[in-house]
C-alpha positions in Angstrom: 19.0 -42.7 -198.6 15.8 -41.4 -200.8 16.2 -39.1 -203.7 13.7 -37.4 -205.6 14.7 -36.5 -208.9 11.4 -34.0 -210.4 10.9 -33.5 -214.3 10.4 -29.2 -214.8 7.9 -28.6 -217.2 4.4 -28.9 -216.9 5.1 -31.0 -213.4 7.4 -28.4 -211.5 6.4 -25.5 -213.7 5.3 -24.1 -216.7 7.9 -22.8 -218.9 7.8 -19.7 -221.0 10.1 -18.8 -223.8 10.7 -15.2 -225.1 11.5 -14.7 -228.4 15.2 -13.5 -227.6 15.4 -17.1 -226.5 14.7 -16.4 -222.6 13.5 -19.1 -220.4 11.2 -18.5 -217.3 9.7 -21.0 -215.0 6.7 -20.3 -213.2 6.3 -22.7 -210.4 2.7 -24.6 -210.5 -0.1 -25.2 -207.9 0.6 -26.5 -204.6 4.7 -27.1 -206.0 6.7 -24.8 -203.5 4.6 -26.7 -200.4 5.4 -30.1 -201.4 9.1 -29.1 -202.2 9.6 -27.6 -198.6 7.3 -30.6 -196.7 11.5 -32.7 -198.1 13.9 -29.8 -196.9 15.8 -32.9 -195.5 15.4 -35.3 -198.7 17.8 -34.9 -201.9 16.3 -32.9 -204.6 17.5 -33.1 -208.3 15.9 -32.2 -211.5 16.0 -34.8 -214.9 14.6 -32.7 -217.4 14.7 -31.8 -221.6 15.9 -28.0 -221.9 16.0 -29.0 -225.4 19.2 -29.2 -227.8 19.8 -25.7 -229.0 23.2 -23.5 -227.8 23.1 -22.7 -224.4 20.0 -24.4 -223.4 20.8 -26.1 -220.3 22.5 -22.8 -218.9 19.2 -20.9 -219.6 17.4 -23.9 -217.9 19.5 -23.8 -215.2 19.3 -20.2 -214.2 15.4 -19.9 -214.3 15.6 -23.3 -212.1 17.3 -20.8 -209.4 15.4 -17.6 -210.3 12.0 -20.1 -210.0 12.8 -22.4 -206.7 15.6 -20.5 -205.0 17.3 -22.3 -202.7 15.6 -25.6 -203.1 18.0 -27.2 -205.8 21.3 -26.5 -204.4 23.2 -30.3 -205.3 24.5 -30.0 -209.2 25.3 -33.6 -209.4 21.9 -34.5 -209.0 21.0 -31.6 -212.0 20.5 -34.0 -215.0 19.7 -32.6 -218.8 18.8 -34.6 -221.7 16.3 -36.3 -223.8 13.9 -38.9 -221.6 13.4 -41.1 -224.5 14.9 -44.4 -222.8 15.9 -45.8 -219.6 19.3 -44.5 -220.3 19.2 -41.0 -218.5 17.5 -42.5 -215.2 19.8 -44.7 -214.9 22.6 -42.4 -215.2 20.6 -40.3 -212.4 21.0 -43.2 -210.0 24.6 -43.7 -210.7 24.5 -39.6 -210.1 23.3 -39.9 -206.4 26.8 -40.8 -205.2 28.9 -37.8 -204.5 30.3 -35.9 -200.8 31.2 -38.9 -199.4 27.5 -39.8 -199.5 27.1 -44.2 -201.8 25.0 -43.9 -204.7 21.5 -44.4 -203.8 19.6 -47.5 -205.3 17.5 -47.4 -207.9 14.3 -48.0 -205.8 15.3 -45.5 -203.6 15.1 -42.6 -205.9 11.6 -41.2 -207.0 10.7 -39.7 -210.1 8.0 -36.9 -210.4 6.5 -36.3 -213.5 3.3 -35.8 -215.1 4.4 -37.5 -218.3 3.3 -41.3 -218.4 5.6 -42.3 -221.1 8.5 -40.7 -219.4 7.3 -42.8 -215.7 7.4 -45.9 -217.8 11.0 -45.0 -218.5 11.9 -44.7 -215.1 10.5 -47.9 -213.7 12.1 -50.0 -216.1 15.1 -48.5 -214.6 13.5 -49.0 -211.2 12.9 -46.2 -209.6 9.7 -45.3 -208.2 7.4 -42.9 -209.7 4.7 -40.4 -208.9 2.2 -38.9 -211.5 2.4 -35.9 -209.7 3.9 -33.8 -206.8 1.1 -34.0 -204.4 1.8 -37.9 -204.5 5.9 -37.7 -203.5 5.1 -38.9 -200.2 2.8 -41.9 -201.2 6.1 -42.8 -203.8 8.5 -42.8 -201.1 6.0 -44.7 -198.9 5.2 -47.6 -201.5 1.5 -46.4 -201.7 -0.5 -46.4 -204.8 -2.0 -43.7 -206.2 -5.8 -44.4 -208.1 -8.2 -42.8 -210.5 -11.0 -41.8 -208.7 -14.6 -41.0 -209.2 -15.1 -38.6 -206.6 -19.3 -38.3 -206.6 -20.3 -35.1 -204.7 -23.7 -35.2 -203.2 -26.6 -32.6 -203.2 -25.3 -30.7 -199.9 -21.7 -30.7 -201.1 -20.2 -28.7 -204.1 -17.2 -28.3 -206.4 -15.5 -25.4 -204.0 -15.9 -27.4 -201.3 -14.4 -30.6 -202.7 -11.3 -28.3 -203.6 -11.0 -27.3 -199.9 -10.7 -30.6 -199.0 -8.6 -31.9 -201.9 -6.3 -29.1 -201.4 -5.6 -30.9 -197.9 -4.9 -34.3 -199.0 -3.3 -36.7 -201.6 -6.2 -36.0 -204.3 -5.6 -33.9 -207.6 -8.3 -33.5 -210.0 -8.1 -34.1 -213.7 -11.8 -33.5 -215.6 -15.1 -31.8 -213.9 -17.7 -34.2 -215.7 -20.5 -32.3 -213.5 -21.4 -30.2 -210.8 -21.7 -33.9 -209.2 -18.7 -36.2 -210.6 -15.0 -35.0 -211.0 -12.5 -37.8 -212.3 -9.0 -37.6 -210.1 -6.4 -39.2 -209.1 -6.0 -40.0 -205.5 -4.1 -42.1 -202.9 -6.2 -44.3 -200.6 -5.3 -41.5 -197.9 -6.8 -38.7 -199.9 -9.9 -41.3 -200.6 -10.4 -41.7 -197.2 -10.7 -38.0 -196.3 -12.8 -37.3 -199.3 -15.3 -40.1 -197.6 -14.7 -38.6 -194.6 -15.7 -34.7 -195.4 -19.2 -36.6 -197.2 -18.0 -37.2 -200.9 -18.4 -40.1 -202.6 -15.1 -42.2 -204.1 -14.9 -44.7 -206.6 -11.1 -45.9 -207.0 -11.2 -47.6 -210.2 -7.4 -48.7 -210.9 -3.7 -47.6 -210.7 -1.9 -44.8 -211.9 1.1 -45.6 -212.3 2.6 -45.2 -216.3 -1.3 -44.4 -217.2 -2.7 -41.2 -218.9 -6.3 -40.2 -218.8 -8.3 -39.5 -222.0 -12.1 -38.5 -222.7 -13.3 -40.7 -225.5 -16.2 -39.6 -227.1 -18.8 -41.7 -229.1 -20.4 -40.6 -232.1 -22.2 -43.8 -232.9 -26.0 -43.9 -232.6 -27.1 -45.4 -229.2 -29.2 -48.3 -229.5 -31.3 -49.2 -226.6 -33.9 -52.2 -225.3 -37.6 -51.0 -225.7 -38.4 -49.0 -222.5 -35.0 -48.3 -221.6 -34.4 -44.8 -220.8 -33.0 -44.0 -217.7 -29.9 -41.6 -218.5 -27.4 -43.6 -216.1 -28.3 -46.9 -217.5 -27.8 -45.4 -221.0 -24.5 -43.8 -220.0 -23.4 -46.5 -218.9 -24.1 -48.5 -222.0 -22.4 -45.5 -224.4 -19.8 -46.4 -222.1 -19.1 -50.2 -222.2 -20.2 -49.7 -226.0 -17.3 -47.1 -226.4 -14.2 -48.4 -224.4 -14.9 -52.0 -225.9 -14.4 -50.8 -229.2 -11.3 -48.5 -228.4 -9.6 -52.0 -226.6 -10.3 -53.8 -230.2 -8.5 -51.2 -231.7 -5.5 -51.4 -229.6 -5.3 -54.6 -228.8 -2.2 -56.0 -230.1 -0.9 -52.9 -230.0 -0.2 -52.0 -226.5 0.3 -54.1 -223.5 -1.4 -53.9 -220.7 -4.3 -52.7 -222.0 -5.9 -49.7 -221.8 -8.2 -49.4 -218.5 -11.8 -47.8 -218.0 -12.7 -45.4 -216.1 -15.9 -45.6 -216.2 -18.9 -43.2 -217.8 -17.8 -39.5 -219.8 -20.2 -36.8 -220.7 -20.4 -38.7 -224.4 -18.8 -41.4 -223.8 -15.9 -42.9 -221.4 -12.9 -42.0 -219.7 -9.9 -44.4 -220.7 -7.0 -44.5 -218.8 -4.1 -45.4 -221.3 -0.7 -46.9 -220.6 2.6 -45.8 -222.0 3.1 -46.0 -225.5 -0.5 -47.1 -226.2 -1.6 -44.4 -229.5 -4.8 -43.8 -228.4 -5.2 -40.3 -229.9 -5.4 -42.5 -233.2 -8.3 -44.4 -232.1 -11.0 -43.3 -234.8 -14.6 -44.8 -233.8 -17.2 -45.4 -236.6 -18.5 -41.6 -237.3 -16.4 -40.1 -235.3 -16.9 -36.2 -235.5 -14.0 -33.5 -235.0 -12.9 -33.1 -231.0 -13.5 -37.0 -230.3 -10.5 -37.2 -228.2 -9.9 -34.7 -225.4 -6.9 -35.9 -223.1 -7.1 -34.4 -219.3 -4.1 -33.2 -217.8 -3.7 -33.2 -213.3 -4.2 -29.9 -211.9 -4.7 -29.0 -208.2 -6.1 -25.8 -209.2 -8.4 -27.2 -211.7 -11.5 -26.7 -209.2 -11.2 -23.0 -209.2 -12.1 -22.0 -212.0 -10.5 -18.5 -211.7 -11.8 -17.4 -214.9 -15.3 -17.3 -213.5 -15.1 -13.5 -212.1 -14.3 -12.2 -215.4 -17.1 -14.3 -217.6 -19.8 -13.2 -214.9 -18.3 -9.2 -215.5 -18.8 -9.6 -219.0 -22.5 -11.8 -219.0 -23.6 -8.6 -216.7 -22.3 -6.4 -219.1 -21.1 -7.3 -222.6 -20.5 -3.3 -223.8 -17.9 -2.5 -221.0 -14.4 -1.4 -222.2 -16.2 -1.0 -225.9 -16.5 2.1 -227.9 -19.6 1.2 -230.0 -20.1 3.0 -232.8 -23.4 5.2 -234.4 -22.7 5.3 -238.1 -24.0 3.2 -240.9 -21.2 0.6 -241.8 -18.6 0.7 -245.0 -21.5 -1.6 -247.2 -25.0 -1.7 -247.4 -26.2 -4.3 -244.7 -28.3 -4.1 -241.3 -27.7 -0.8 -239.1 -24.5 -0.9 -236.7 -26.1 -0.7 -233.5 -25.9 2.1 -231.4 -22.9 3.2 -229.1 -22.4 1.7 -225.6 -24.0 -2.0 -226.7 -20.4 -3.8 -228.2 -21.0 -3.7 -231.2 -18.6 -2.9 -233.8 -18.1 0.5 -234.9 -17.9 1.7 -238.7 -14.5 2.2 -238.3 -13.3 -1.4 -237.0 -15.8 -2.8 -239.4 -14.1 -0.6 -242.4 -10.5 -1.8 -241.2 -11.3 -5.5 -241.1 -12.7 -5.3 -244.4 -9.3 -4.0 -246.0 -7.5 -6.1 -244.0 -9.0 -9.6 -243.9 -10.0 -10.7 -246.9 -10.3 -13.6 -249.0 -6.8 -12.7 -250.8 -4.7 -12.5 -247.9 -6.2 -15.4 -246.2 -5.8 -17.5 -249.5 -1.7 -16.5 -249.5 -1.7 -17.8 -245.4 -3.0 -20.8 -246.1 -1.1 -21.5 -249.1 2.2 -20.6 -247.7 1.1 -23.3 -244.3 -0.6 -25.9 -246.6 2.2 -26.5 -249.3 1.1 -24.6 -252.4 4.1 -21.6 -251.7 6.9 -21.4 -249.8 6.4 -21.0 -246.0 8.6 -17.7 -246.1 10.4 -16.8 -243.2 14.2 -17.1 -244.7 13.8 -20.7 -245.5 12.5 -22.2 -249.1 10.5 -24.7 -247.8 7.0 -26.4 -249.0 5.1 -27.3 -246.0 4.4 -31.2 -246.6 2.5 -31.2 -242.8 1.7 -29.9 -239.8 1.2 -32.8 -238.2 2.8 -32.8 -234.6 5.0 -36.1 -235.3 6.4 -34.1 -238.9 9.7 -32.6 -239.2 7.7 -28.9 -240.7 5.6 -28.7 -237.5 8.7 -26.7 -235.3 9.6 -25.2 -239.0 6.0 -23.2 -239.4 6.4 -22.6 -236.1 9.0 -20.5 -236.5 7.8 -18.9 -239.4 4.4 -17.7 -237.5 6.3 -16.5 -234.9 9.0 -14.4 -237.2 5.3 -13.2 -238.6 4.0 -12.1 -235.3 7.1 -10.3 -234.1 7.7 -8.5 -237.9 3.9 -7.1 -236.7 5.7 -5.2 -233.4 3.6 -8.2 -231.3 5.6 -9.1 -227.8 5.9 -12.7 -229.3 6.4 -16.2 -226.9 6.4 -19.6 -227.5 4.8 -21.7 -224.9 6.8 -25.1 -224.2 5.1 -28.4 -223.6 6.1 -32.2 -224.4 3.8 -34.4 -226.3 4.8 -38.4 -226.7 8.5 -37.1 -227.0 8.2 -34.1 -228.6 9.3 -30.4 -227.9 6.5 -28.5 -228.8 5.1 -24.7 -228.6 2.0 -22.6 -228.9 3.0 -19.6 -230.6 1.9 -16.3 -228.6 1.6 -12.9 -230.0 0.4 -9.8 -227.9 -0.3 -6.2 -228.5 -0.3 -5.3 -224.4 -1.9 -1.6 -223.1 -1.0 0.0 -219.8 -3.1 -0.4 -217.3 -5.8 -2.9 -219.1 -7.9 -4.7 -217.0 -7.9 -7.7 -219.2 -7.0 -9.5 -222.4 -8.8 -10.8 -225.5 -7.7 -13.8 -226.9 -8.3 -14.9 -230.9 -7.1 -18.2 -231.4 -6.5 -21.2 -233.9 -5.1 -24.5 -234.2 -1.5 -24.7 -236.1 -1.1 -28.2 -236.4 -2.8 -30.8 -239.1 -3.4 -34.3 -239.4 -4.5 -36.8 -242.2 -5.2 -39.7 -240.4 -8.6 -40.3 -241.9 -7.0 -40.7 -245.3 -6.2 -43.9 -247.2 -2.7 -44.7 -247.5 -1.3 -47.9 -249.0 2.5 -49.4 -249.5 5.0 -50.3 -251.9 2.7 -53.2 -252.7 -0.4 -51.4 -252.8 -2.0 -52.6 -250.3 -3.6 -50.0 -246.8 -1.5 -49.2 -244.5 -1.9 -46.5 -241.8 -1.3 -42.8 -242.1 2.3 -42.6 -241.0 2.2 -38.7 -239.6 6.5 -38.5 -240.2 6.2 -38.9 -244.0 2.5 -38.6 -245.4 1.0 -35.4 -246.6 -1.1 -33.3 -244.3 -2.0 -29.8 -245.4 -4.8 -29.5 -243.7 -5.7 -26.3 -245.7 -9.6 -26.1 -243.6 -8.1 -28.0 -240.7 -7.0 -25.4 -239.6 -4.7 -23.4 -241.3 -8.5 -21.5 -242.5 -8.2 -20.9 -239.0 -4.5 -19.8 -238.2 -4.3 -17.8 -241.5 -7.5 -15.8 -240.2 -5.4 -15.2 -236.7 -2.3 -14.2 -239.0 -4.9 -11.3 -240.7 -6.5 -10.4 -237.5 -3.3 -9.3 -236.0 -2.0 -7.6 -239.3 -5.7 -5.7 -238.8 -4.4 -4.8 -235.3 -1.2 -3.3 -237.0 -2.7 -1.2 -239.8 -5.5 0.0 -237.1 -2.7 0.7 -234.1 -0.4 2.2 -237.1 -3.9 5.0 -237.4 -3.3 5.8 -233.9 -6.3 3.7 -232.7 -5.3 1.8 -229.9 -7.2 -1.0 -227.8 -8.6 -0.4 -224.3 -7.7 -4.1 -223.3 -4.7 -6.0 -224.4 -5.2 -8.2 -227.6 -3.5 -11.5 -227.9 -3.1 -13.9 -230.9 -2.6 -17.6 -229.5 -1.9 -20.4 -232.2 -2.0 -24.0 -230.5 0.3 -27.2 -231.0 -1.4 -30.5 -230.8 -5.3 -30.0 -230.8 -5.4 -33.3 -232.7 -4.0 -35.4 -230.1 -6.5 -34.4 -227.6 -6.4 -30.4 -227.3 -3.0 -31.5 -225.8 -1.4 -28.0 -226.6 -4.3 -25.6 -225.5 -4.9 -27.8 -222.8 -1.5 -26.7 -221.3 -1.8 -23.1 -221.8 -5.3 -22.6 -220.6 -3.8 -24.3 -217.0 -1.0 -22.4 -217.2 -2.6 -18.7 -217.6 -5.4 -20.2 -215.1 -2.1 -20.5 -212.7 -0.7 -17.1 -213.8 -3.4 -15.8 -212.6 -4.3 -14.5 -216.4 -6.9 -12.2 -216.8 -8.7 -12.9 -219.8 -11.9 -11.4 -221.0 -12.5 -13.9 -223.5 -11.7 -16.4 -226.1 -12.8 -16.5 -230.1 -11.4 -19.5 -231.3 -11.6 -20.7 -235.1 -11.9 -24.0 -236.3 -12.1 -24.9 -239.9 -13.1 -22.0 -241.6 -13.1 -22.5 -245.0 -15.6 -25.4 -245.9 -18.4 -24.7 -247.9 -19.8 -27.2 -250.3 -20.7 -25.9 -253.3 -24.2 -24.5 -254.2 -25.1 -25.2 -250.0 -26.7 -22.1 -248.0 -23.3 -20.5 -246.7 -23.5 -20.8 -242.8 -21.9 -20.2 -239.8 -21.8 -22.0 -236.5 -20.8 -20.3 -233.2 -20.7 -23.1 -230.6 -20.8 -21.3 -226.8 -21.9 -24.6 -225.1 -20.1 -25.6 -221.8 -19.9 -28.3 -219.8 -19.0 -26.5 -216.7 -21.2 -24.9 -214.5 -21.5 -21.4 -213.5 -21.1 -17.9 -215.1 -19.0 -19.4 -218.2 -22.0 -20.5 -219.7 -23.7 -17.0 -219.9 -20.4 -15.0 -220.9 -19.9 -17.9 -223.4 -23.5 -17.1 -224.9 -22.8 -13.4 -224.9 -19.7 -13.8 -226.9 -21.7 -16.0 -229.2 -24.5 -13.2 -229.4 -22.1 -10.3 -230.2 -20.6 -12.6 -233.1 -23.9 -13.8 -234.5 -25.0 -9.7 -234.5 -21.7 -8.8 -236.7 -22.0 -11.6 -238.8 -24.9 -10.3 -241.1 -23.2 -6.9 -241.1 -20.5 -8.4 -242.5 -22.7 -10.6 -245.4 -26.8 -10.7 -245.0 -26.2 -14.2 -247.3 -24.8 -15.6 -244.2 -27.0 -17.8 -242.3 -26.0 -17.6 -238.6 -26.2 -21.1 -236.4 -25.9 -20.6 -232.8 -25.1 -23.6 -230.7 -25.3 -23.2 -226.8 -26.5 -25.2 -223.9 -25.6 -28.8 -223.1 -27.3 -29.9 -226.6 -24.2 -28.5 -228.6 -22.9 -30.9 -230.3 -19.0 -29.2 -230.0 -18.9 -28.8 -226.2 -15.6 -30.2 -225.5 -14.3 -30.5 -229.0 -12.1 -27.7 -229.5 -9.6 -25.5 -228.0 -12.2 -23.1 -226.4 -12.8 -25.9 -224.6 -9.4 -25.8 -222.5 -11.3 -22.5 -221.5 -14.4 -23.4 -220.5 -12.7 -25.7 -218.0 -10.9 -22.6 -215.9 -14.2 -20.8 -216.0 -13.2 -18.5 -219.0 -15.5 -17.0 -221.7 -15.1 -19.1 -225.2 -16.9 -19.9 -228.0 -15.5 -22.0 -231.3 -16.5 -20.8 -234.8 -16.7 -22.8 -237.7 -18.0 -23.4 -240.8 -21.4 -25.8 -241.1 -19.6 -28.7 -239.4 -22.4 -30.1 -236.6 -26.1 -30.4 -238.0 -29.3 -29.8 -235.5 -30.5 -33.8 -236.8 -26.8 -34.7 -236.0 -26.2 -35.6 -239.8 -23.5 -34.2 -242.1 -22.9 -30.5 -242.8 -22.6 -28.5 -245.4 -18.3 -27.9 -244.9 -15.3 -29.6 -246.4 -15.5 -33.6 -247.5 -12.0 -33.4 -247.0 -11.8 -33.8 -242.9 -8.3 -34.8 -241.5 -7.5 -36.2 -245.6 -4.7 -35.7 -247.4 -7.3 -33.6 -250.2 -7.5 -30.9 -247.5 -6.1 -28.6 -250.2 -6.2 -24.9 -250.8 -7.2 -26.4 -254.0 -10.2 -28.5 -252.9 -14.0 -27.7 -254.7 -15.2 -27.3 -250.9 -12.3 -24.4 -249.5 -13.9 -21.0 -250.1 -11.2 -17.8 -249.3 -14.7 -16.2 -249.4 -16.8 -17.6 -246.8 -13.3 -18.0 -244.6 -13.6 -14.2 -245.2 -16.7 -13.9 -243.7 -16.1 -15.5 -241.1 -12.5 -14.3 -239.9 -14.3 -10.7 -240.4 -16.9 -11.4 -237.9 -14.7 -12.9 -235.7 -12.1 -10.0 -235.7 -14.5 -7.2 -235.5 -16.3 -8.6 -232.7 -13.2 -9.0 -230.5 -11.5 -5.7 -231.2 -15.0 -4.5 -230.2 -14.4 -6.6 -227.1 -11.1 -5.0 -227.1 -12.3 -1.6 -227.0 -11.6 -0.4 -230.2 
């Protein structure tokens, strides 16, 4: 007798966690049909509520409150850790019960999106689907593919989600308004051919993940070659060789390609294979994007709200018609979005290079984190014991500010992790603005070496990572922006649209943690306005021309990419209000060189209005810029010649003004 045992979060639903400790599931995409199509097939649940008092008793109850009725057999409820074979094999021996044998191994299915976890399962022989959509194809012994799906001049990207909607396909990355990589079981191929798409099935599934490698190496090409599919196809062969030279040994099987990326090539990577350490020769910041299943993904639902705020950027914004706090160009007049003398005045007091220097000192190492525990931050890194630890911290933070605080779950290569959330919210608001960082650090392009002295690689458990630019430039700059919010709200100013501060987990493995949020409020039907994301702050070489880049370029089609350059515009206006020194680069189109490379990116992808701004990281020649030297090193130090609490200041200013503009204030 089949059983299907389903993982919970991320694959049944995404999980969100109030800061009283409250759990609430909210069921994903397509979930609830695919549960009812097996109202006669046993149902059980093997998932991680995590170890803390009274976790599996909070799981449990929003497992009712989210799929009523659909879970009703506690024997087949299993909790614990999925770090082995052991607790699948203890969900076989589980089946039995009611006068009903235990089930065999092969007749149980598990559902989950993890890969690592699948691999888990078939080596204690159960079946396994990467996602719901493909139970029936489990139980059925039919494989599931990566697919090219190719969509011809006459057919388009709602249209394809009509018909994928009906059938065993599930998107993963929109390369184009012509080629969306997916997964897909010969059945959903076939009525993909059938409604006039084109499929390319390019391998299994099965314990696979699907990553976007980027190549930042110079393309050399045969005289008179130049069509663009013949050279992305070369970028591509160029790019997944080297990433299988770098793993090999490592991982078995090997990894598997997928074929050509916008930049390089999609990699489909077993279990266990660490291919969000795969560095190529010059590879620049976002290299690695990893794509996550979504039925929804097509949608775009963001799309309404970027083409509202492309038509009119000065909605829901007071404007202002005074001269600002310093000498500098004239504030613009009221009605246009720009900031008023007052926001301008309260960002000034609040953000400045002082405060942001104690934030990033207290998350980089140099003082104590705070938050009730004496502890020097040694790294952020997501594989470090700190990384939960300043987690906790920002959050205490957020919620000592009066913010409605949550901590968004997600797994990552065995780890609990959270996005911290923070949120002023305003009755009645139409939408919400989000400003946004990356908490997490790495060091893995620093050079480590053993007892003997000789290299060895970064081991992210015990070696330093303060990542002081990267990016605690940009969380400590999140951390003012909301205590801005708190002295301007304490003034009896208050916002027209909500405000929330979003810090993400994991944006070095891939954007992992953003990745999972910006699919989640895509499923909560989130309304967000837009998205000011900052990404290494804090860099500025010495004696270099202090400059700013606000990267609004998108890879997706449609009304994102003119929202996106609004935001971008409204930034760029503040930023010499803020310091005339400041030279202003503004990177759009499909020539910016960040498109994909950082959280905003996880944005872009629903639809959503985002931009990323950084210090001078991308040059127009593609060569070096003029930020830190210290790039994902352990000398990522508050105390580095190249971090500037100055320019950081600048920058977080512009930022912060422009979105409680946004914000209506």
């Amino acid at each position: 007798m089949p059983v299907l045992l389903f993982d919970i979060g991320a694959t049944l639903a995404d999980a969100r966690e109030e800061a009283d400790g409250s759990l609430t599931l909210l069921p994903r995409p397509r979930i609830l049909a695919v549960l009812d199509a097996f109202l006669d097939v046993r149902k059980g649940v093997i998932s991680n509520p995590g170890s803390s008092e009274g976790a599996a008793e909070r799981a449990a109850s929003a497992l009712r409150e989210a799929f009523p009725g659909r879970f009703t057999d506690d024997a087949l409820i299993h909790w614990g850790p999925k770090n082995s074979r052991e607790i699948f094999e203890e969900a076989v021996a589980g089946t039995a019960g009611g006068g009903i044998p235990a089930s065999a191994a092969d007749e149980c299915v598990f559902v989950g999106e993890d890969h690592q976890e699948r691999a888990f399962a078939r080596q204690a022989g159960l079946r396994t689907a990467a996602h719901p959509v493909f139970t029936a194809a489990a139980l059925e012994n039919r494989p599931v593919l990566w697919a090219r799906i190719g969509l011809p001049e006459d057919r388009d990207l709602p249209t394809l989600e009509t018909v994928a909607n009906r059938t065993e396909v599930v998107p993963v990355h929109i390369a184009s308004v012509r080629l969306v990589l997916a997964m897909a079981s010969v059945r959903g191929a076939a009525a993909l051919e059938q409604a006039g798409f084109t499929v390319d099935l390019r391998g299994p599934v099965e314990d696979t993940a699907a990553f976007l490698i980027r190549d930042d190496r110079p393309l050399t090409l045969a005289q008179g070659f130049t069509d663009a599919r013949e050279r992305a196809t070369t970028r591509a062969t160029s790019a997944f060789g080297a990433v299988a030279d770098e793993l090999a040994g490592v991982t078995a099987p090997p990894p598997l390609p997928l074929g050509p990326a916008p930049g390089g090539v999609y990699v489909a990577a077993p279990a266990g294979a660490p291919i969000e350490d795969v560095h190529l020769p010059g590879a620049k910041p976002g290299h690695t994007e990893r794509l996550l299943p979504d039925p929804a993904l097509l949608s775009r639902p963001g799309e309404a709200w970027a083409q509202r705020l492309a038509a009119d950027p000065a909605e829901g914004m007071e404007g202002a018609t005074e001269v600002p706090a310093e000498p500098g160009p004239h504030v613009a007049a009221a009605g246009d979005g720009r900031p008023s003398q007052k926001t301008i005045a309260a960002v000034r007091a609040a953000v400045t290079p002082g405060v942001l220097r104690g934030h990033v000192a207290r998350l980089s190492g140099v003082e104590l984190l705070g938050g009730g525990e004496a502890l020097l931050v040694r790294s952020r890194d997501v594989s470090a014991a700190d990384n939960p630890r300043v987690v906790e911290a920002l959050a205490d933070r957020f919620q000592n500010l009066g913010l409605d605080v949550r901590l968004h779950r997600f797994r990552w290569r065995g780890h609990r992790l959270f996005n911290v959330e923070a949120e002023h919210r305003v009755a009645g608001a139409d939408s919400t603005v989000l400003i946004t960082a990356h908490l997490d650090s790495t060091a893995s392009s620093g050079e480590f070496v053993d007892a003997n002295g000789d290299p060895r690689p970064y081991d992210p458990t015990v070696d330093p990572a303060p990542g002081a630019d990267d990016d605690a430039s940009g969380t400590a700059a999140v951390l003012a922006a909301a205590e801005c919010l708190h002295h301007v709200l304490a003034e009896g100013r208050t916002p027209t649209r909500n405000v929330r501060f979003v810090l993400f987990n994991a944006e070095e493995q891939g954007l992992v943690g953003s990745k999972f949020y910006a699919r989640a409020a895509a499923a909560a039907d989130d309304r967000i306005a837009g998205v000011f994301q900052m990404d290494m702050i804090a860099g500025r070489q010495q004696g270099s021309t202090p400059t700013v880049e606000i990267h609004a370029g998108s890879s997706v089609p449609g009304p994102v990419v003119g929202a996106s350059d609004t935001l971008g515009a409204l930034v760029a206006d503040t930023v010499p209000v803020i310091d005339p020194a400041v030279t202003v680069q503004q990177l759009t189109g499909p020539s910016d060189p960040a498109i994909g490379r950082s959280d905003h990116a996880s944005f872009h992808e629903r639809g959503w209005a985002a931009i990323a701004v950084s210090e001078d990281i991308f040059t127009a020649d593609g060569g070096p810029g003029t930020g830190t030297r210290q790039y994902h090193t352990p000398g990522d130090t508050l105390l580095d010649q190249d971090h500037s609490p100055e320019f950081a200041a600048t920058v977080a200013r512009s930022v912060t003004a422009t979105a409680l503009t946004l914000a209506g204030l």
